[in-house]
C-alpha positions in Angstrom: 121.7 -0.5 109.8 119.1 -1.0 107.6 118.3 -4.5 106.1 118.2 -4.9 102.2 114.4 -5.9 102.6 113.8 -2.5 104.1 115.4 -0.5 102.0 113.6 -2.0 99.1 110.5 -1.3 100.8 111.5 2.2 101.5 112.1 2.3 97.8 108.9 0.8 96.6 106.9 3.5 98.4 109.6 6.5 97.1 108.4 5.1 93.7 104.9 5.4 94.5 104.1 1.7 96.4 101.2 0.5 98.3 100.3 0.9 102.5 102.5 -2.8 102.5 105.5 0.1 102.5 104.9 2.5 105.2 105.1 -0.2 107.8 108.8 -0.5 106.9 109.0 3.2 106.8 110.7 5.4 109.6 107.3 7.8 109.0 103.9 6.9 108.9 101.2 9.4 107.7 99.8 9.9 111.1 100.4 12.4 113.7 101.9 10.1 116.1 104.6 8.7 113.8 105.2 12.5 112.4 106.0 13.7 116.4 109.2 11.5 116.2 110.4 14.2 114.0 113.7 16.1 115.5 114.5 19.2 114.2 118.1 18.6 112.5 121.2 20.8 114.2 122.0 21.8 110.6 118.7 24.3 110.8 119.5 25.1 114.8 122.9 26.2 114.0 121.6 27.8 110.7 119.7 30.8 111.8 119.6 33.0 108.9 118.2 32.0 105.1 117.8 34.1 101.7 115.1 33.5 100.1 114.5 35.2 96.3 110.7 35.4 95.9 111.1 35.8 91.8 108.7 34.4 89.4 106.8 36.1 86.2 104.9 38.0 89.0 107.7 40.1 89.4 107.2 41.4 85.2 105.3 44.5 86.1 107.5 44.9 89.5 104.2 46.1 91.2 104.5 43.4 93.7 102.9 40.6 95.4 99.4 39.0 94.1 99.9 40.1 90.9 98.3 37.4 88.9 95.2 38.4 91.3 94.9 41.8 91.7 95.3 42.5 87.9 91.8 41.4 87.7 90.2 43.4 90.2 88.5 46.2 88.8 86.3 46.8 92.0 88.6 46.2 95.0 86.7 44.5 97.9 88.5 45.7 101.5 88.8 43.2 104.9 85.5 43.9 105.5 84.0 43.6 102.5 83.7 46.7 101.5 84.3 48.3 97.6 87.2 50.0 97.5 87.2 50.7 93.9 89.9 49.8 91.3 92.9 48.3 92.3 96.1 49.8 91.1 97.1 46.6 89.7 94.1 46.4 87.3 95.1 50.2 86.6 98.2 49.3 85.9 97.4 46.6 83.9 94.9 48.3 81.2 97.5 50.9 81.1 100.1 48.6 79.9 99.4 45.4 79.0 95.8 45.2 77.5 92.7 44.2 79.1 92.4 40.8 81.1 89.4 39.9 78.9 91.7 39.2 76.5 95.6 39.9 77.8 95.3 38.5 81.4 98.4 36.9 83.5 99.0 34.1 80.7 100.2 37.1 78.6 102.2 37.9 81.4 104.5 34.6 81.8 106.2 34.9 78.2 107.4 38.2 79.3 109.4 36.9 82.0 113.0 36.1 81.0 115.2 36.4 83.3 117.8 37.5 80.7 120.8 39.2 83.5 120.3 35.7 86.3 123.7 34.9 87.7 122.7 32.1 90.3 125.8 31.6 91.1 126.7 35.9 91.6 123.9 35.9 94.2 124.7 32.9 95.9 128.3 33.9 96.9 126.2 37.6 97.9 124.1 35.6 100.3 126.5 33.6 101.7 129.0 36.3 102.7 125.8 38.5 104.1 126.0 35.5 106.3 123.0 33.2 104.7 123.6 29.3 105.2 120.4 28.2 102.9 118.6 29.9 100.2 115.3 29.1 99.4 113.4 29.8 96.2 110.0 29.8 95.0 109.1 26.7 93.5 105.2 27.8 92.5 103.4 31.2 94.3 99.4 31.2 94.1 99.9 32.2 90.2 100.3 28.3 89.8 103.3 28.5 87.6 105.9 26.1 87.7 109.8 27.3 88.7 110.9 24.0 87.6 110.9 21.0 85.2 107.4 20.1 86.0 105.9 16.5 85.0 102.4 17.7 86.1 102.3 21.7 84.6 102.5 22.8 80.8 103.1 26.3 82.8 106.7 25.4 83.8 110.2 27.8 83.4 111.2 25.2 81.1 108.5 25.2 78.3 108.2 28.8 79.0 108.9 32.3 79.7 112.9 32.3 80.8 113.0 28.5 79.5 115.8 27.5 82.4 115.3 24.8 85.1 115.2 28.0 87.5 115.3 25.7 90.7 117.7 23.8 89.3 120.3 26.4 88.8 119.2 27.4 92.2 120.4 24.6 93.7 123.6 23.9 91.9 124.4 27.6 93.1 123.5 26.9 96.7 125.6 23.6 96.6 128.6 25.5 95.6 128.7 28.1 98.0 128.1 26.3 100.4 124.3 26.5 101.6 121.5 24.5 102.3 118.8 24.4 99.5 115.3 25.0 100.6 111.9 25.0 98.0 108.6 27.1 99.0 105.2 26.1 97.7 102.3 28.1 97.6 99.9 25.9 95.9 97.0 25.7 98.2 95.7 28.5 97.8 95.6 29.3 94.2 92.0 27.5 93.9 90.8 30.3 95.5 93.6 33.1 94.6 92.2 32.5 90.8 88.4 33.1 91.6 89.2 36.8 90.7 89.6 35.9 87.2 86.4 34.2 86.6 84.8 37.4 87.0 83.8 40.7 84.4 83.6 44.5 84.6 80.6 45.7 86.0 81.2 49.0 84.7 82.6 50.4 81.6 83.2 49.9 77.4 83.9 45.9 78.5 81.1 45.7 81.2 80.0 42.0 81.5 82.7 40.4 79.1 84.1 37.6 80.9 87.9 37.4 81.9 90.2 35.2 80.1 90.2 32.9 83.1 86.6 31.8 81.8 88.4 30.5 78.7 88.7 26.3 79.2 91.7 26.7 77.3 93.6 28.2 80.6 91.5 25.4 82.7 95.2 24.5 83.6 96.4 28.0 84.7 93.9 29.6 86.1 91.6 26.5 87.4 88.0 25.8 86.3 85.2 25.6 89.2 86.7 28.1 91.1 84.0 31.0 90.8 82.3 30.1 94.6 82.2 32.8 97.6 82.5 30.4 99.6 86.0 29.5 99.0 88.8 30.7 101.5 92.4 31.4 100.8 93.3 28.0 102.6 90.1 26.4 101.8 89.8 22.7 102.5 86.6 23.0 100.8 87.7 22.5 97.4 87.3 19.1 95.3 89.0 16.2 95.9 90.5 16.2 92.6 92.6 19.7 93.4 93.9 18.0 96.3 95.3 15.0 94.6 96.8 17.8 92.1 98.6 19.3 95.0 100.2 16.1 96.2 101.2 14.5 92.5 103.0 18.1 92.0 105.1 19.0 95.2 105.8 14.9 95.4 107.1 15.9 91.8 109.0 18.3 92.9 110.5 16.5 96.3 111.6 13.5 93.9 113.6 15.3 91.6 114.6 18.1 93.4 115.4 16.4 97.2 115.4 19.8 98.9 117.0 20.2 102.3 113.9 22.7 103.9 110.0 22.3 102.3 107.6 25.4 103.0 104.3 25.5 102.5 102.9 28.9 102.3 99.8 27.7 104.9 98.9 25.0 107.3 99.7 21.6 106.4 97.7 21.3 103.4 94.5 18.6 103.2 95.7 16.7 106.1 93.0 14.2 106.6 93.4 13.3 102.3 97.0 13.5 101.2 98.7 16.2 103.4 100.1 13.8 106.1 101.1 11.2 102.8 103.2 14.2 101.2 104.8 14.8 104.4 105.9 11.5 105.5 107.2 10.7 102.4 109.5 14.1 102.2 110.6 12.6 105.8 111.0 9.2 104.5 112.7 10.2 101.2 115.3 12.6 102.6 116.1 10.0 105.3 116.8 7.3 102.7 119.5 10.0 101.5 120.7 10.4 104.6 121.5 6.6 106.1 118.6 6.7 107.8 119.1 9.9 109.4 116.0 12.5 108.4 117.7 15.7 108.0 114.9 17.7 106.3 113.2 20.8 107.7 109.4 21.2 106.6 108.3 24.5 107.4 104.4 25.7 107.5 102.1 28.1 109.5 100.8 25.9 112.0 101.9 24.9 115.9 104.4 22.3 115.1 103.4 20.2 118.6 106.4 18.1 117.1 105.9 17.4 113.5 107.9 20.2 112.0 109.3 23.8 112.4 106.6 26.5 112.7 106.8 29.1 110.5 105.3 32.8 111.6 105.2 35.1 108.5 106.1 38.9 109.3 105.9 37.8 113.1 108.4 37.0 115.8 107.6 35.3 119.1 106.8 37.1 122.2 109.5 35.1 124.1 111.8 32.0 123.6 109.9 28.7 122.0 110.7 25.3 123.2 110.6 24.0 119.6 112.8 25.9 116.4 111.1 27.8 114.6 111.3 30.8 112.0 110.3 33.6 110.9 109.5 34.6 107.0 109.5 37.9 106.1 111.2 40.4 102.9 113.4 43.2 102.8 110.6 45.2 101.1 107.5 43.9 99.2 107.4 40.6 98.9 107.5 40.6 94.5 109.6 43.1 93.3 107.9 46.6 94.4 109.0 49.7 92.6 106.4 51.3 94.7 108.4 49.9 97.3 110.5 53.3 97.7 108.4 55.8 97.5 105.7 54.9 100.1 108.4 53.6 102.8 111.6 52.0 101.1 113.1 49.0 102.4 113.9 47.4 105.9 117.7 49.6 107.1 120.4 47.6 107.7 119.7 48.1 111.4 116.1 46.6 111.9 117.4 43.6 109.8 120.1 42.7 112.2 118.2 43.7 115.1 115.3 41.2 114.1 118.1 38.7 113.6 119.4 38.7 117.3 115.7 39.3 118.5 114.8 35.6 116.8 117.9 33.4 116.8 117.7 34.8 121.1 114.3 32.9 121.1 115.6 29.9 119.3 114.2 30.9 115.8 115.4 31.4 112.6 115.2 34.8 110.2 114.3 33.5 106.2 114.6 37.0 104.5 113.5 37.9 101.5 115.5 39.5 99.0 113.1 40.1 95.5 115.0 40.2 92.3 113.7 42.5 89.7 112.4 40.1 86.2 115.5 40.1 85.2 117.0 38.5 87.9 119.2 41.3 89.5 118.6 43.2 92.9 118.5 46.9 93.1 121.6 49.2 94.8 119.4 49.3 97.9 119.2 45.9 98.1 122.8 45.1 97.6 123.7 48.1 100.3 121.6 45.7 103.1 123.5 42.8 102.2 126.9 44.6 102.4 126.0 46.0 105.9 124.9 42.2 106.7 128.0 41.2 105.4 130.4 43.5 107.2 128.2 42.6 110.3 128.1 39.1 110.5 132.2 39.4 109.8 132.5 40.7 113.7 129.7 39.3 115.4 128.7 35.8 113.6 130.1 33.4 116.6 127.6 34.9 118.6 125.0 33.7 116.3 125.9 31.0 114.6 125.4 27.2 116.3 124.2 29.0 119.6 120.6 28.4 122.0 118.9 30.6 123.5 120.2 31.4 127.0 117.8 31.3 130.3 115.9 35.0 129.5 115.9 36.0 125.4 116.8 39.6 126.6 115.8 42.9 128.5 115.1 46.2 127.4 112.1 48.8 127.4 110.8 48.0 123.6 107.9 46.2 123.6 106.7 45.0 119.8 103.2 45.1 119.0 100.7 42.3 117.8 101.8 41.3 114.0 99.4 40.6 111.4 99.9 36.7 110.7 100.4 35.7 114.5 103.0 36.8 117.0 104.6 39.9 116.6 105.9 42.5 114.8 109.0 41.4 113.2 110.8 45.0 113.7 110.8 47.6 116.3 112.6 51.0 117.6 115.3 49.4 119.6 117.7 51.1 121.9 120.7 50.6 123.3 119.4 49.3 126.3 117.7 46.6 124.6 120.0 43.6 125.1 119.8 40.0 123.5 121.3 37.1 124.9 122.3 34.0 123.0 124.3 30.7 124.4 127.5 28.4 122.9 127.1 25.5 125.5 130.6 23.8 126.1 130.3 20.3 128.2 127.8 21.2 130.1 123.9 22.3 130.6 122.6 25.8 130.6 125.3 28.4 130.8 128.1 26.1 132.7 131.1 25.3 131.0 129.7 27.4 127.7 130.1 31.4 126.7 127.2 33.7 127.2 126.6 36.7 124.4 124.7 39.8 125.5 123.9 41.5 121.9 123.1 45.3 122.8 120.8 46.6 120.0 122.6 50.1 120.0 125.9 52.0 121.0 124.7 53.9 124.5 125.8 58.1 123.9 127.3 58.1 127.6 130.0 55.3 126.2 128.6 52.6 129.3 126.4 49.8 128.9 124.6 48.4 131.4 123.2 44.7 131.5 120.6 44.8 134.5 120.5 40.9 133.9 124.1 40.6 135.1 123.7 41.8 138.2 125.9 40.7 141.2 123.3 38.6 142.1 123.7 37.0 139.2 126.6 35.2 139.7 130.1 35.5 139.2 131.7 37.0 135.6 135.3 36.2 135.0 135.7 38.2 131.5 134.1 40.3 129.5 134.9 41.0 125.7 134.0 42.6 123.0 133.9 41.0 119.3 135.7 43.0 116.8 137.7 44.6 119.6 141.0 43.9 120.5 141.5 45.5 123.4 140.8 44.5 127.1 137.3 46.1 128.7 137.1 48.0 131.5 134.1 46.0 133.7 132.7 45.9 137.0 129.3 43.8 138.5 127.5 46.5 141.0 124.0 45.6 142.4 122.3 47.7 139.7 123.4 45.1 136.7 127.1 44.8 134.5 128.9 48.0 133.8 131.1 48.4 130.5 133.1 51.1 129.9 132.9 51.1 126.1 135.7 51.7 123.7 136.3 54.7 122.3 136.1 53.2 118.8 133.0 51.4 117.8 134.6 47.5 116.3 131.6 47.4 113.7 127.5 49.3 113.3 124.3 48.5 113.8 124.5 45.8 117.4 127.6 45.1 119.6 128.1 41.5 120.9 129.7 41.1 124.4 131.2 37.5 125.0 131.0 36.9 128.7 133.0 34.4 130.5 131.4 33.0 133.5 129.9 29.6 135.2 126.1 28.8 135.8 124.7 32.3 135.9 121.4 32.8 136.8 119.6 35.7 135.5 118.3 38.4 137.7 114.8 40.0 137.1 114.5 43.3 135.2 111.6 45.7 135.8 112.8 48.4 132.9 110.7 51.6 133.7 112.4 53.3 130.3 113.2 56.9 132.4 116.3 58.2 131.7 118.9 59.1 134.4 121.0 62.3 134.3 124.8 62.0 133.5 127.5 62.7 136.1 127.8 66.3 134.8 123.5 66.6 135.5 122.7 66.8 131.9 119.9 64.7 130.4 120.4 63.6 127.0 117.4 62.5 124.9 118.9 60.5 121.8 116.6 59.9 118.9 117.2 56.0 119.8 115.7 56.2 123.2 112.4 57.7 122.5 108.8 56.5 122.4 106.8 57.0 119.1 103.4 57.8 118.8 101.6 57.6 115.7 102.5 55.2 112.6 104.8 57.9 110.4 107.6 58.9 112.8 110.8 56.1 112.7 114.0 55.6 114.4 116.3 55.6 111.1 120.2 54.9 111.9 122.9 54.3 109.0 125.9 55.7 108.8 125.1 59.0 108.0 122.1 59.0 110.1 120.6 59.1 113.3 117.5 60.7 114.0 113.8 60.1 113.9 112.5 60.7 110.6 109.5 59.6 108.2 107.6 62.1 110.8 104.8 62.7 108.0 101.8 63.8 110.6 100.9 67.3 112.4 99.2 64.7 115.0 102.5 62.0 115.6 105.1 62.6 118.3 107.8 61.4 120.1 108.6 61.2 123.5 111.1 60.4 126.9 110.8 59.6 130.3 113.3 61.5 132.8 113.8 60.4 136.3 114.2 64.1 138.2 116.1 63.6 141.1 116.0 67.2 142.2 114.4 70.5 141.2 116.2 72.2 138.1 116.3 74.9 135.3 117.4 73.6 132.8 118.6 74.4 129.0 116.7 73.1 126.4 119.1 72.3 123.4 117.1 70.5 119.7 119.7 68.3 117.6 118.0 67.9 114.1 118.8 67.8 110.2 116.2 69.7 108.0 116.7 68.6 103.9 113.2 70.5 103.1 112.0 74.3 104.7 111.9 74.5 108.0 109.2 73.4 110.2 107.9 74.5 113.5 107.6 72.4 116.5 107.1 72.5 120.3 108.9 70.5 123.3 106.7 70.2 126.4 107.6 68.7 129.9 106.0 69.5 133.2 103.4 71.6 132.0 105.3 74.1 130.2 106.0 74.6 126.1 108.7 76.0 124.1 108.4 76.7 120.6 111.2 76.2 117.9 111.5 76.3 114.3 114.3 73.7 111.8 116.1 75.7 109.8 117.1 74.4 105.7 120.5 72.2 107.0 121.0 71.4 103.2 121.0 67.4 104.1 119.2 65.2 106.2 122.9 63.7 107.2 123.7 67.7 108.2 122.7 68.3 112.0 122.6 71.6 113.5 122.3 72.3 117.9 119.9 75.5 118.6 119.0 76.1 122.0 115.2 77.0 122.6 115.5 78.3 126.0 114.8 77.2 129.4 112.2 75.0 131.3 111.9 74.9 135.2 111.4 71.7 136.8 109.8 71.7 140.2 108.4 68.1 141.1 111.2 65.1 141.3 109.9 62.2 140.2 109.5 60.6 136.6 108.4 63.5 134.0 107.7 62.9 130.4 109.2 65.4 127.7 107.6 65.3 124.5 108.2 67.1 120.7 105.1 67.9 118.6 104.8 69.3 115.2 103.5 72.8 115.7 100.1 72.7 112.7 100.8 76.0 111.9 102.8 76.6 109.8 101.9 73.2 108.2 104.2 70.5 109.5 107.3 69.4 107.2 109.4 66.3 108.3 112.8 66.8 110.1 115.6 64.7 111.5 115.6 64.7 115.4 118.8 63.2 116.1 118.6 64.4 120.5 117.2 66.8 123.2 119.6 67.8 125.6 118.6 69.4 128.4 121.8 71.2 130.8 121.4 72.0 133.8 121.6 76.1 134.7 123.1 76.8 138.3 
């Protein structure tokens, strides 16, 4: 119970008091007082979020950095390098003007957001299984999503004139979710730099962009035009960072949002970064009797001060602190490039990155752009209908659960993302499993239900969880969600043996609740070779293979399932066979072919056979041709591997499976 006298003092510092407050204060601007943060079991039991990146950046739809890019007639790459005109600035003299004169301020009236429905979207993201929405309160373009008291560039004085964030919220509150504000402030010192530039070349060679005009001091920054400024630059005056803090204080004050994310690390900590962070804490735990409930995301190790965010990045295995993951659909602004060049996360990679990150006790924040006028696209509306009809079967083994003793087995292995960790997607296959916890009265898995998530449906209807092992201890039931039936089960040495249903209870992942008391799980060495079936067939589904090269990928809806995207003469897939025994075998090609057909080769133990797609009128249309035969001599683990065949010149097809039957 807190006395009036503290309280008051709480107060005083809330409305902008002296160091005599902080002592009263349950958080101090130091490190020490900041590691008494707890992560609140709101968040825990949370694990997805929606977040709309939307702001006049999405005008053009030609995606993210917009208000940069626009200005860069001569492109520099990561290593410094020209790389000529950017299409934004392209894009930009093409159809609005050059920014000598028309720059990004020209852009902000255009954005009116005349078709939001707040509400509409909410109630989409909160049956796709979202329980908080975040929104962009200000990207690196420095405008304002909000009643501002510091900004003349706010939603409310211009462009859609609405309290965008405060709609937001109003919509979250109704349906239901948490409300969470991301800021990107930081690093729009140095984001603007572009515009303090000229053309070096051309009719306007040497004219200076509008962001030289002090007029737009307040937009696009004055000071600005150093090299030696960095995207998160601490090296930038004093008098920015004091900006930084009067505005997202702002912001928290009137706003009081349940998650804060800061597109960096912790902003200016040694000056006022630590200050705006306490008193988030400190103001949200006034709201809360006492109780801090906030989440304060930002891309930093946490050490106990917050929740780390990665962006685009998973981690490599399960985290003793929360943490999440930020990453988008698609672009990050609305992209209409978006679907020509590689379209949009499927419905599968999203869910599979879900159980990948809530099994390692993260979060997923997904991004979900609206177009300017405040409406998603069919495509986007199709994931969050799959997400939906998903999270309907599976969601308790999501939902308010902890990671178990291992985050999972299986032979996919991500690679090293961009922004730290990993990728945030991969190839699963059905033998990639996930494992999440409910606890019940006890620790670890004793008295609570264990989940073992398999990323895929297995072709040979069994699925078997090498974790489970006999040796793992004993299993008393196994189910599975969306099925009403009872499952047909044993534990053998090799791992947990389902006999699956003939009927599939949903698409995309398939959660088993298993019924047991402290089990302990048994090591997996997963080699990735594939076994024959009891009839001596091998069957090589697209799901299982190995990709090589950056164009081929595992696509699966419900029309599809094959690897497709295969744009390169040079990529390939393979699979690893375990050959028990000498063979001939049949070699039978599964694949859909929308364009002409296309020649390819299948090679295994150092022979070749040729084929040739045929037109199958659809990628969703398969057709079975057999190629011949191949004669295996050596048992042991062989690899079998389909390559485009250069000429004719390669054209993508749909390789749903190689089967290869045994010949007597």
């Amino acid at each position: 119970m807190k006395t009036r006298r503290q309280l008051c003092l709480w107060t005083l510092l809330l409305l902008g008091g002296g160091g005599a407050a902080w002592a009263a204060a349950p958080f101090q601007p130091t490190d020490e007082s900041l590691r008494q943060y707890a992560c609140p079991d709101w968040f825990r039991d949370a694990k997805l979020g929606i977040w709309a990146v939307w702001g006049p950046e999405s005008v053009p739809m030609q995606g993210d950095w917009y208000a940069r890019k626009l200005y860069l007639n001569d492109e520099k790459g990561r290593e410094g390098q020209s790389i000529g005109q950017s299409r934004h600035n392209k894009w930009h003299l093409e159809h609005y003007g050059h920014p000598a004169t028309n720059g990004f301020k020209d852009i902000i009236p255009l954005w009116r957001a005349e078709k939001w429905n707040p509400d509409a979207l909410m109630a989409l993201y909160q049956k796709a299984g979202a329980k908080y929405f975040c929104m962009i309160a200000m990207h690196h373009d420095n405008f304002d999503c909000w009643n501002s008291k510091f900004n003349r560039w706010n939603s409310i004085t211009m462009g859609p004139r609405r309290d965008i964030a405060g709609e937001w919220q109003q919509a979250a509150t109704k349906n239901g979710l948490r409300f969470g504000m991301t800021e990107h402030l930081a690093a729009s010192w140095w984001f603007y730099g572009a515009t303090k530039g000229a053309d070096k070349t051309g009719p306007l060679a040497g004219v200076p962009y509008d962001g030289n005009d002090p007029k737009f001091a307040d937009l696009y920054w004055s000071g600005n035009d150093k090299t030696d400024f960095h995207y998160y630059g601490t090296n930038v005056p004093p008098a920015f960072k004091q900006t930084w803090f009067d505005r997202i204080k702002d912001m928290i004050d009137r706003y009081h949002p349940d998650l804060l994310y800061s597109d960096s690390p912790l902003p200016y900590p040694d000056e006022v970064g630590r200050q705006l962070l306490a008193h988030y804490y400190n103001d949200n735990a006034q709201r809360h009797g006492g109780k801090n409930e906030a989440v304060y995301n930002c891309k930093q190790e946490a050490q106990g001060r917050w929740v780390r965010d990665l962006e685009r990045g998973v981690m490599e295995g399960i985290h003793p602190e929360p943490w999440q993951t930020d990453t988008c659909v698609g672009g990050w602004y609305y992209d209409e490039k978006v679907l020509e060049r590689h379209g949009y996360k499927t419905p599968a990679q999203v869910i599979h990155m879900l159980c990948d990150i809530v099994s390692k006790n993260g979060n997923l924040l997904l991004n979900f752009p609206p177009r300017p006028d405040g409406t998603l696209d069919e495509d986007e509306l199709k994931i969050l209908d799959a997400m939906a009809a998903w999270i309907n079967v599976n969601g308790e083994a999501i939902y308010g659960t902890r990671p178990w003793k291992v985050f999972g087995e299986g032979p996919t292995k991500l690679g090293k993302g961009r922004h730290g960790g990993l990728n945030d997607t991969g190839n699963y296959k059905p033998s990639d499993i996930r494992f999440t916890l409910r606890q019940g009265s006890g620790q670890a898995h004793q008295g609570g239900t264990l989940y073992a998530i398999a990323l895929g449906w297995p072709e040979d209807g069994q699925l078997v969880v090498k974790s489970l092992a006999l040796a793992a201890g004993k299993i008393s039931d196994v189910a599975l969600l969306g099925h009403a039936g009872k499952l047909d089960w044993q534990q053998t040495a090799e791992g947990l043996v389902v006999k699956l249903p003939a009927q599939k209870p949903c698409d995309l992942a398939f959660a088993f609740k298993i019924t047991a008391v402290d089990l302990q799980p048994v090591p997996v060495i997963y080699d990735g070779s594939l076994t024959p079936r009891a009839d001596g067939r091998f069957v090589l589904p697209a799901a299982e293979a190995t990709l090589h090269g950056d164009t081929p990928k595992y696509e699966h809806t419900a029309t599809k399932d094959h690897i497709g995207c295969w744009a390169k003469a040079n990529d390939f897939v393979s699979w690893n066979i375990k050959l028990t025994k000498p063979g001939t075998y049949a070699v039978e090609v599964t694949c859909s072919c929308a364009a002409p057909g296309s020649a390819f080769t299948v090679e295994a133990g150092g022979q070749t056979l040729t084929g040739k797609s045929v037109s199958t009128g659809s990628w969703e249309t398969y057709r079975t041709d057999n190629l011949g035969t191949l004669k295996l001599d050596h048992p042991g683990t062989i690899t079998l591997a389909v390559k485009p065949k250069a000429d004719p010149k390669w054209k993508v097809i749909g390789l749903k499976a190689v089967t290869l039957k045994p010949i007597e």
